[in-house]
One Martini backbone bead per residue (centre of mass of N, CA, C, O) as a GRO file, in nm:
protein
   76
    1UNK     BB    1   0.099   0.037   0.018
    2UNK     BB    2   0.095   0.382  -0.008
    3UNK     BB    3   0.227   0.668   0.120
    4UNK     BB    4   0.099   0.895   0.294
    5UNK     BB    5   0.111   1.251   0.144
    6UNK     BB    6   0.202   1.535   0.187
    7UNK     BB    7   0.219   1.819   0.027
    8UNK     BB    8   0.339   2.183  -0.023
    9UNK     BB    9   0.072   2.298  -0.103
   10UNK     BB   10  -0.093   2.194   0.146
   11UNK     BB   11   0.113   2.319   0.359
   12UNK     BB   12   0.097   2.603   0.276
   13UNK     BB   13  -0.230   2.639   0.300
   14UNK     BB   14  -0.194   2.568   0.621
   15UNK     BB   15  -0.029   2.782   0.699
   16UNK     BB   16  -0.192   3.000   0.627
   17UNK     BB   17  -0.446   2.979   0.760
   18UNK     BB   18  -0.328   2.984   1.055
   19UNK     BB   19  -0.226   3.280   1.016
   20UNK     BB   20  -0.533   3.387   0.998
   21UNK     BB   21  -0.635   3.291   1.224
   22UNK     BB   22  -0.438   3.416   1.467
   23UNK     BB   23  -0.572   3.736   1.328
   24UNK     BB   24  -0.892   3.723   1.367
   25UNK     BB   25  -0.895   3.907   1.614
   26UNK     BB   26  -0.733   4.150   1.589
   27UNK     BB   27  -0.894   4.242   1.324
   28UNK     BB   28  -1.169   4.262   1.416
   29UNK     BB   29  -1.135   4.496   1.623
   30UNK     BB   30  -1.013   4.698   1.438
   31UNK     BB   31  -1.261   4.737   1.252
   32UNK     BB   32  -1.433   4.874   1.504
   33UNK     BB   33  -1.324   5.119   1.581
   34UNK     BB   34  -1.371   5.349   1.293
   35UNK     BB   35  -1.040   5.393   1.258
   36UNK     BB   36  -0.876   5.439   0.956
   37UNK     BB   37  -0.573   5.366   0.995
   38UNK     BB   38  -0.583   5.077   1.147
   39UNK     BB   39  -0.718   4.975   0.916
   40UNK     BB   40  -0.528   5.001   0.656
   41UNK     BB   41  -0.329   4.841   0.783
   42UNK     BB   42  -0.498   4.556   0.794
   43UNK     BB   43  -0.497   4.552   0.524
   44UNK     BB   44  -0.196   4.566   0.428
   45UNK     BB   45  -0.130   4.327   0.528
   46UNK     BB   46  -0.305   4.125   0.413
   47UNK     BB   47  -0.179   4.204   0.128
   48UNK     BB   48   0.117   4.104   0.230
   49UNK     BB   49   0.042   3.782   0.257
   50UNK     BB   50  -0.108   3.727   0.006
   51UNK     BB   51   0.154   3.765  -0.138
   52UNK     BB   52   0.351   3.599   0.011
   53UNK     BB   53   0.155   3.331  -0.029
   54UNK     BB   54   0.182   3.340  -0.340
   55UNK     BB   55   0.492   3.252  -0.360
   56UNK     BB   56   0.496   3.010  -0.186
   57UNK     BB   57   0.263   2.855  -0.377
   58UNK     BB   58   0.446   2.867  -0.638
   59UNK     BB   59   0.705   2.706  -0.498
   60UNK     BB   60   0.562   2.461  -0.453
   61UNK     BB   61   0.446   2.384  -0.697
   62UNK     BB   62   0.776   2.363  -0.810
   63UNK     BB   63   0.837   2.111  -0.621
   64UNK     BB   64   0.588   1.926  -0.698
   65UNK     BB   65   0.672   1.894  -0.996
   66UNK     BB   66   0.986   1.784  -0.934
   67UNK     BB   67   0.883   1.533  -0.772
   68UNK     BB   68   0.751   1.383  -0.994
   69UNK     BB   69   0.984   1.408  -1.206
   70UNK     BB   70   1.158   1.215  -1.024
   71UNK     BB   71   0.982   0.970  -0.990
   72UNK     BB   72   0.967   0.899  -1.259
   73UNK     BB   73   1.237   0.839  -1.297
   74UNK     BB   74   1.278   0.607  -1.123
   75UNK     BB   75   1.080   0.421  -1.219
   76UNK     BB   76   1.127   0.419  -1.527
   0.00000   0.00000   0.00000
């Protein structure tokens, strides 16, 4: 039987997941707020997460897609 592998794009997506778990308490405070400058800002933050976790999703797919493209050379 095959051994079950979590993907780098699987572990990739649950930890940016995990890592907006972790801010929607006080993001969520922050928007309550009111004052628009703290909002700007929690929001640039998440702009620039979401940019983060981009790239690093891009650079998982070329390494999941390097690791298929070595196993099938080694079977073959």
């Amino acid at each position: 039987m095959p051994e079950a592998t979590t993907s780098r794009v699987e572990l990739t997506c649950l930890q940016g997941l995990a890592d907006l778990e972790r801010l929607e308490g006080p993001w969520a405070q922050t928007m309550t707020t009111g004052d628009p400058e703290p909002v700007t800002t929690a929001l640039r933050l998440l702009l620039a997460h979401l940019t983060v976790q981009s790239d690093r999703l891009n650079k998982a797919m070329v390494l999941d897609r390097f690791d298929a493209v070595t196993a099938s050379k080694e079977v073959g």
